[in-house]
N, CA, C and O atoms as a DFTB+ gen file, in Angstrom:
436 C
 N C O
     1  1     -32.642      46.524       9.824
     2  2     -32.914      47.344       8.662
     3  2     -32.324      46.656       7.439
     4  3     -31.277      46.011       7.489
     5  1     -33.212      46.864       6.096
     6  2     -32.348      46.236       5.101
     7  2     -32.117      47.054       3.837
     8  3     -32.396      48.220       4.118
     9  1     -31.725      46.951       2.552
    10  2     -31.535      47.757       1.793
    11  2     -32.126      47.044       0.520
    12  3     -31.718      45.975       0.067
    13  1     -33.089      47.762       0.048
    14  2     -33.862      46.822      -1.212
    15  2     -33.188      47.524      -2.369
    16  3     -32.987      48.737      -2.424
    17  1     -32.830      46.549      -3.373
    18  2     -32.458      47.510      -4.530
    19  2     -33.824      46.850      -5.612
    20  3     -33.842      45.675      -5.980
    21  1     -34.555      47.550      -5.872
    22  2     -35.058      46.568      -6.803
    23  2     -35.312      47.503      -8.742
    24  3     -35.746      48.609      -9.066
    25  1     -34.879      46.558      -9.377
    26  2     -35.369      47.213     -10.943
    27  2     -35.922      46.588     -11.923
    28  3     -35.595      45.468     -12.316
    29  1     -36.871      47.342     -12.413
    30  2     -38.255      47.179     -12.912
    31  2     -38.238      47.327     -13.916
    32  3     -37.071      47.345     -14.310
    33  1     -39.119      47.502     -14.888
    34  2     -39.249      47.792     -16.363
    35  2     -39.972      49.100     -16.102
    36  3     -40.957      49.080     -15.364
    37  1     -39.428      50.605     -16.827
    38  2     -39.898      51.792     -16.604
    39  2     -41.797      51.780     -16.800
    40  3     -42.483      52.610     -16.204
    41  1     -42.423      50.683     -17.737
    42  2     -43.859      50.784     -17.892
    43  2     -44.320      50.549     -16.359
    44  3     -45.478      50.936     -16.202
    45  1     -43.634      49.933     -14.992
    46  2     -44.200      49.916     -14.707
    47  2     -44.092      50.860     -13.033
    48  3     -44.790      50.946     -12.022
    49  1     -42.709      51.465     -13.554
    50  2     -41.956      52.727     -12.615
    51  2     -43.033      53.385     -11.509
    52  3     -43.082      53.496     -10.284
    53  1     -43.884      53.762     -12.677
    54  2     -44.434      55.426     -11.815
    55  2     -45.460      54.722     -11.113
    56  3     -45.431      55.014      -9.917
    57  1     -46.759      53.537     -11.541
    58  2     -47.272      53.072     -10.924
    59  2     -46.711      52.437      -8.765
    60  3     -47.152      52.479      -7.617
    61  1     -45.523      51.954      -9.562
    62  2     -44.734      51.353      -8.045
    63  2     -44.523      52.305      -7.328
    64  3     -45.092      52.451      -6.246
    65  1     -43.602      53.180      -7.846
    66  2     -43.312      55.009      -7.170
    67  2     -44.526      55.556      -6.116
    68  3     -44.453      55.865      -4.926
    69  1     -45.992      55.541      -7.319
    70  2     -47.008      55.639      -6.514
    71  2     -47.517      55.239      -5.406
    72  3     -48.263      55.880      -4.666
    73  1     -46.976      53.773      -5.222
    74  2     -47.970      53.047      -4.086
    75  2     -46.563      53.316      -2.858
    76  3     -46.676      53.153      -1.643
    77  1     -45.402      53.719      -3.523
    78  2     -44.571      53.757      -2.496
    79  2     -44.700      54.574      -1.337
    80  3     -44.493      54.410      -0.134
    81  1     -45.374      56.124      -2.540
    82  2     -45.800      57.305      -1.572
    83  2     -47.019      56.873      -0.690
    84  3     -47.086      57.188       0.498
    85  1     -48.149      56.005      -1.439
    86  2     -49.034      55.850      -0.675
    87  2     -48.714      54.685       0.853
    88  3     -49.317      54.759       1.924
    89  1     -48.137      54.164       0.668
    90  2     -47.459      53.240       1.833
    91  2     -46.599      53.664       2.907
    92  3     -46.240      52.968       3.857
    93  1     -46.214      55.210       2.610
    94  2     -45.280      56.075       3.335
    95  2     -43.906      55.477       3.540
    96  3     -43.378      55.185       4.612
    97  1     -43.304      55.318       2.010
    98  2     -41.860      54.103       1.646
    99  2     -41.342      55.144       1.268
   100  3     -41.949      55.708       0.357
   101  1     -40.412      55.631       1.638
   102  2     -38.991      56.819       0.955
   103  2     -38.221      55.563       0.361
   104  3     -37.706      54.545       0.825
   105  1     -38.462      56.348      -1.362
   106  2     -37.447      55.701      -2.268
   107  2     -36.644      56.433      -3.220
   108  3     -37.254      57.365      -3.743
   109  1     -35.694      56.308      -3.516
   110  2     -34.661      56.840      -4.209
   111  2     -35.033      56.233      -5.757
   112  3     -34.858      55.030      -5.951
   113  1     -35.466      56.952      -6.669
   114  2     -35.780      56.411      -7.881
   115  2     -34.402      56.573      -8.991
   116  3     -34.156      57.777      -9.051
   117  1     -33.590      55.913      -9.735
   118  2     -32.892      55.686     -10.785
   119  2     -33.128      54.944     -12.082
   120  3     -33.552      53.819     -12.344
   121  1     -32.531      56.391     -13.092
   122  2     -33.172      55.563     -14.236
   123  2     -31.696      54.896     -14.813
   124  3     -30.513      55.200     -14.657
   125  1     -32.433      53.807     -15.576
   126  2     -30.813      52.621     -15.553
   127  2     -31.271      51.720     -16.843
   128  3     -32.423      51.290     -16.901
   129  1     -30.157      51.415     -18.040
   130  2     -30.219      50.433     -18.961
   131  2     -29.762      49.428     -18.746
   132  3     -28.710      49.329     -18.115
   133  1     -30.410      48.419     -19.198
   134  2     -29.325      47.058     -18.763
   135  2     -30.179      45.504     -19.741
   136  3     -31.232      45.604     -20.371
   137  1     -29.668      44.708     -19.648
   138  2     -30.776      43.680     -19.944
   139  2     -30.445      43.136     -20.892
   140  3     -29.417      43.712     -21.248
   141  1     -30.782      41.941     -21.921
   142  2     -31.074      41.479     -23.221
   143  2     -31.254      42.818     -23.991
   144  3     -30.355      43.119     -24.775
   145  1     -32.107      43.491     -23.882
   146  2     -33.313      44.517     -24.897
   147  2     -32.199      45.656     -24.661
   148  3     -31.816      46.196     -25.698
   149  1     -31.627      46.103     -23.471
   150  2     -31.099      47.667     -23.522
   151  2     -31.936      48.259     -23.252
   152  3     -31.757      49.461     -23.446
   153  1     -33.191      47.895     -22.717
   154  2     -34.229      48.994     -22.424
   155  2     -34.332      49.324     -21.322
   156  3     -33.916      48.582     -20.433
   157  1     -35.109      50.928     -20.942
   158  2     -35.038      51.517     -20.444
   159  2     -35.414      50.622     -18.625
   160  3     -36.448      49.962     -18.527
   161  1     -34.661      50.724     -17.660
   162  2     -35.533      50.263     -16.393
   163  2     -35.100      51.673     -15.712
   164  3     -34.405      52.648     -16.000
   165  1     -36.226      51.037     -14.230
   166  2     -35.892      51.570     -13.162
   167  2     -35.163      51.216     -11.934
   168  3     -35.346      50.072     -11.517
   169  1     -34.496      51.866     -11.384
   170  2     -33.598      50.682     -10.293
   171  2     -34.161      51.898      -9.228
   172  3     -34.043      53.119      -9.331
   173  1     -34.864      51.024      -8.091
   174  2     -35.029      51.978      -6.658
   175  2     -34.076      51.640      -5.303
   176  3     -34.198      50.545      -4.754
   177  1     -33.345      52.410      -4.916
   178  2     -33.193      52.012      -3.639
   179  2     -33.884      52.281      -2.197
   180  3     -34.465      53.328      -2.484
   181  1     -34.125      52.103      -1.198
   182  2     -35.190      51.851      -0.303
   183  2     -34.164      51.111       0.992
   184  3     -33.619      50.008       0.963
   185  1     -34.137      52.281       2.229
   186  2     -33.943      51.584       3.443
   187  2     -35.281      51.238       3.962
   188  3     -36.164      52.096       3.968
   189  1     -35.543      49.773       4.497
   190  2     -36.341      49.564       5.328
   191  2     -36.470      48.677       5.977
   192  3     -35.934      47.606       5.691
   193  1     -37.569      48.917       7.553
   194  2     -37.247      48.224       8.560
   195  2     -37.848      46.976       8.711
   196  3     -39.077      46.906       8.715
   197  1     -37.028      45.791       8.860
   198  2     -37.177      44.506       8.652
   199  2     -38.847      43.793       8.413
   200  3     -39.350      42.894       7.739
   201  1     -39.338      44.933       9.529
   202  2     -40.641      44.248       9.219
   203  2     -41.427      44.640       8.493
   204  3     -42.593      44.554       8.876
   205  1     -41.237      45.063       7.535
   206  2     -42.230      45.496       6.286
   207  2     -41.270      45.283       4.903
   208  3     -41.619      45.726       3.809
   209  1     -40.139      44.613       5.097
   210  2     -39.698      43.856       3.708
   211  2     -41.211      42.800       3.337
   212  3     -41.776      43.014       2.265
   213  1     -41.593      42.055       3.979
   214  2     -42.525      41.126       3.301
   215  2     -43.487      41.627       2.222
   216  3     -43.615      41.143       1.097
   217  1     -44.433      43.135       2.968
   218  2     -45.409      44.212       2.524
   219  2     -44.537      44.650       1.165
   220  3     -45.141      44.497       0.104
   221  1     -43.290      45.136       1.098
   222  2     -42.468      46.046       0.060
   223  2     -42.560      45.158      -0.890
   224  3     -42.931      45.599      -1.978
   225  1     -42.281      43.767      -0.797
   226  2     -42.028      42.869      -1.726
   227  2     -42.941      42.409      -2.347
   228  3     -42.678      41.923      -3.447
   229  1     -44.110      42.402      -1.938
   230  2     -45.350      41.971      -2.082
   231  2     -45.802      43.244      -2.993
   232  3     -45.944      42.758      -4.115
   233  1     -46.064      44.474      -3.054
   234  2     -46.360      45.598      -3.912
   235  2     -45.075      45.357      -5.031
   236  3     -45.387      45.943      -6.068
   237  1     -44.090      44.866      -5.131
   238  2     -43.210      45.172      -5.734
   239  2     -43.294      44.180      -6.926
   240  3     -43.001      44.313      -8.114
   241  1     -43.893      42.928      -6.066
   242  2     -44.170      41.949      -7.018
   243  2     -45.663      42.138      -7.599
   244  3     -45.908      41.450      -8.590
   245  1     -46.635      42.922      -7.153
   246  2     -48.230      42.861      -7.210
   247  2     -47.714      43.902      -8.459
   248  3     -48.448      43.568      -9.390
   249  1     -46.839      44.979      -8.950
   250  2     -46.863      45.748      -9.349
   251  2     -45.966      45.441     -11.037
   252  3     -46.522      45.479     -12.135
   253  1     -44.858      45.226     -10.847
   254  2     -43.945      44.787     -11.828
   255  2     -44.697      43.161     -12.573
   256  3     -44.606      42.022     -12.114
   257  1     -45.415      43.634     -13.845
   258  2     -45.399      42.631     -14.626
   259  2     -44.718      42.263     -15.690
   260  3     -44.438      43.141     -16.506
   261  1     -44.306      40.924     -15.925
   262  2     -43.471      40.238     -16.989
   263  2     -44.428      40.069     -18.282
   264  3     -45.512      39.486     -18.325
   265  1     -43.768      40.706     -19.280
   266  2     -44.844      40.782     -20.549
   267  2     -44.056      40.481     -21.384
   268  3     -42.835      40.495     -21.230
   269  1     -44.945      40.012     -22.878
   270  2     -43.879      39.309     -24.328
   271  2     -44.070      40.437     -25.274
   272  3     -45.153      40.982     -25.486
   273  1     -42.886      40.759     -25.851
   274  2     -42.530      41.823     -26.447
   275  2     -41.489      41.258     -27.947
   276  3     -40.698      40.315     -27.940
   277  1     -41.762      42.026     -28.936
   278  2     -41.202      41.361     -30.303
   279  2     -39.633      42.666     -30.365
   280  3     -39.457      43.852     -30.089
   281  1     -38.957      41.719     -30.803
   282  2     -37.729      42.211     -31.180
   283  2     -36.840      41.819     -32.249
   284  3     -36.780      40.593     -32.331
   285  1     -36.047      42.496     -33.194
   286  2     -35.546      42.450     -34.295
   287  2     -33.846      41.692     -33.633
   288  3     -33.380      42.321     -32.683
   289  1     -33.370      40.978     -33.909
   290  2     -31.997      40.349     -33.504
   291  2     -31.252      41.553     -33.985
   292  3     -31.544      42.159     -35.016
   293  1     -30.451      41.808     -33.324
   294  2     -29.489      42.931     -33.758
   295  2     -28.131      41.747     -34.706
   296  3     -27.529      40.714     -34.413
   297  1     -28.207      43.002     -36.325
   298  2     -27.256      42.511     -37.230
   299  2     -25.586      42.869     -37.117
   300  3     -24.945      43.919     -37.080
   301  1     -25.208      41.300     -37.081
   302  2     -24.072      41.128     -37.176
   303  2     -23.498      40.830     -38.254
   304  3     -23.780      39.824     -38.905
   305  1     -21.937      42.333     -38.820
   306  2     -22.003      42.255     -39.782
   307  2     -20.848      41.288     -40.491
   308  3     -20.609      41.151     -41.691
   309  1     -20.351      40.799     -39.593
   310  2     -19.125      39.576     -39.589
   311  2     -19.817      38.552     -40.030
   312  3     -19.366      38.016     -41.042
   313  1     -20.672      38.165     -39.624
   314  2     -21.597      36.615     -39.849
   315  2     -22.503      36.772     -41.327
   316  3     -23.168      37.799     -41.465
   317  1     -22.508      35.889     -42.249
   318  2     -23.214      35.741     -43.232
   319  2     -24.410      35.606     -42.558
   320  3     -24.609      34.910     -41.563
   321  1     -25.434      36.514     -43.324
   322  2     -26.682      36.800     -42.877
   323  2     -27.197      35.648     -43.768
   324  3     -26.824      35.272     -44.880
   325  1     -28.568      35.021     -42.602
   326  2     -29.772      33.963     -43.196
   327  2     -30.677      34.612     -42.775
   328  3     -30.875      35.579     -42.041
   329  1     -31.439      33.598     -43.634
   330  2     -32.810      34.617     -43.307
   331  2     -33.643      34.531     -42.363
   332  3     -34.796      34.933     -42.516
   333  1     -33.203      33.977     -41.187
   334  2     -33.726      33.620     -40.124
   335  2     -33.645      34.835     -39.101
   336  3     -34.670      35.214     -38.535
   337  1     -32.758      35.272     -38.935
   338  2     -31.850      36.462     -38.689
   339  2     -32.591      37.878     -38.549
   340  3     -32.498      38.603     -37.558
   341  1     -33.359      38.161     -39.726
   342  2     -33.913      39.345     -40.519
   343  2     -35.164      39.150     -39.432
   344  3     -35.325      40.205     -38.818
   345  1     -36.031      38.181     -39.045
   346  2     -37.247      38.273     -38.150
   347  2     -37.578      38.705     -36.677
   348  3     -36.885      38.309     -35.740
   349  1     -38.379      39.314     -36.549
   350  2     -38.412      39.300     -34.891
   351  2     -38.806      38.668     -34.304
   352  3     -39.927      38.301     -34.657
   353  1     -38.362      38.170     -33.256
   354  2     -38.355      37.170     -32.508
   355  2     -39.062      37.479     -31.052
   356  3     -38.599      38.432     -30.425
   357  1     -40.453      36.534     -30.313
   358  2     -40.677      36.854     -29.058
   359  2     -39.630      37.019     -27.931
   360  3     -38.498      36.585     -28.146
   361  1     -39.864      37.510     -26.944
   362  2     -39.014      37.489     -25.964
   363  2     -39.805      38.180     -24.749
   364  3     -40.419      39.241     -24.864
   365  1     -39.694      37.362     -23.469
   366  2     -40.240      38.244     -22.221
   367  2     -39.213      39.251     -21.547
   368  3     -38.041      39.184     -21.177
   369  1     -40.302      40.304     -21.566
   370  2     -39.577      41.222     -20.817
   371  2     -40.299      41.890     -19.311
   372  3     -41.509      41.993     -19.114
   373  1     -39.644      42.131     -18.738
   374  2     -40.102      43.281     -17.545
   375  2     -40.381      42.109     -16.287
   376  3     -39.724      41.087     -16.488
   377  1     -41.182      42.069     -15.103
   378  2     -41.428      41.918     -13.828
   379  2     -40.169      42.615     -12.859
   380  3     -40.020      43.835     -12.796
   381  1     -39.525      41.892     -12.315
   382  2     -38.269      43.049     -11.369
   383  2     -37.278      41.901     -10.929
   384  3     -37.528      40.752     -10.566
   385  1     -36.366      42.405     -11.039
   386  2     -35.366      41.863     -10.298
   387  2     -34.896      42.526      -8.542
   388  3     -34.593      43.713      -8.425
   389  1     -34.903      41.644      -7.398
   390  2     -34.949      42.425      -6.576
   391  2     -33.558      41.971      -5.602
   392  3     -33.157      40.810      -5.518
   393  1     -33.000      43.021      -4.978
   394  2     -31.843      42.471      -3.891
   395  2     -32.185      42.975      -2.643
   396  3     -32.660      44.093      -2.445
   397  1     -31.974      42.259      -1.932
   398  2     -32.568      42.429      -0.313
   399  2     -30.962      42.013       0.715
   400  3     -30.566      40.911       1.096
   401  1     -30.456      43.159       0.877
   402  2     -29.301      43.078       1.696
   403  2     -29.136      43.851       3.118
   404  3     -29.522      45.016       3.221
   405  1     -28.574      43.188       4.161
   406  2     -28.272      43.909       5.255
   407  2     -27.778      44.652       5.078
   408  3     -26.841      44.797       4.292
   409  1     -28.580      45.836       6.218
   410  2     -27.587      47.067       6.179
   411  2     -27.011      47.116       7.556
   412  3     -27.808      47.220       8.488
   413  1     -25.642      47.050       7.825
   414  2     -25.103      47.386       9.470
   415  2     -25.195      48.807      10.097
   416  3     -25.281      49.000      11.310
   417  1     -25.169      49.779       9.152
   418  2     -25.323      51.428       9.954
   419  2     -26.754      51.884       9.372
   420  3     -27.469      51.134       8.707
   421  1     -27.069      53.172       9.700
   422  2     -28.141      53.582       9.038
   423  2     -27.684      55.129       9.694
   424  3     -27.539      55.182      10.915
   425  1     -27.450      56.427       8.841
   426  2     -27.869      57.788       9.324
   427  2     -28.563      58.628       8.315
   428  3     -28.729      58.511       7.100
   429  1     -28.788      59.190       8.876
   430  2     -29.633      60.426       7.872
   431  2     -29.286      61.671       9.005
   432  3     -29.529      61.858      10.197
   433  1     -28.583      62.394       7.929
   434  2     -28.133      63.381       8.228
   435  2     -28.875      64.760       7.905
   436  3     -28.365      65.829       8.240
């Protein structure tokens, strides 16, 4: 058995959520900030049995896309501002970050 943690970019949450139910995957959904951006993700956790990590990972990756998104540099007010500073700048965001760890017990109580 293993323990997937994986987190996503919330655009693409409910879609994944979905195919989880349709795949008959019990997942624990959490909403969680983190990142460059501070934006909103999702972090799921998920026991499952070894042989359908490949399948999980595979929806997880078919599902979570990495997209370019414009952002304003956050002002720092210590540093003499240029005007380079003031623009928004591309940056990719979203696909998933995923952790795939043994689990030694398993109950459900």
């Amino acid at each position: 058995m293993k323990l997937i943690i994986a987190i996503v970019q919330d655009k693409d949450s409910n879609r994944l959520s979905n195919q989880f139910i349709e795949a008959n995957i019990r997942a624990t959904k959490l909403p969680t900030t983190g990142g460059f951006l501070r934006s909103g993700n999702t972090t799921f956790m998920i026991g499952i049995e070894d042989e359908r990590v490949d399948e999980l990972l595979a929806m997880i990756k078919e599902t979570s896309h990495a997209r370019d998104q414009f952002m304003t540099p956050p002002v720092n007010l210590d540093v003499t501002m240029d005007g380079a500073s003031a623009y928004p700048v591309e940056v990719q965001v979203g696909g998933a970050t995923v952790f795939v760890l043994p689990v030694d017990q398993f109950h459900q109580f």
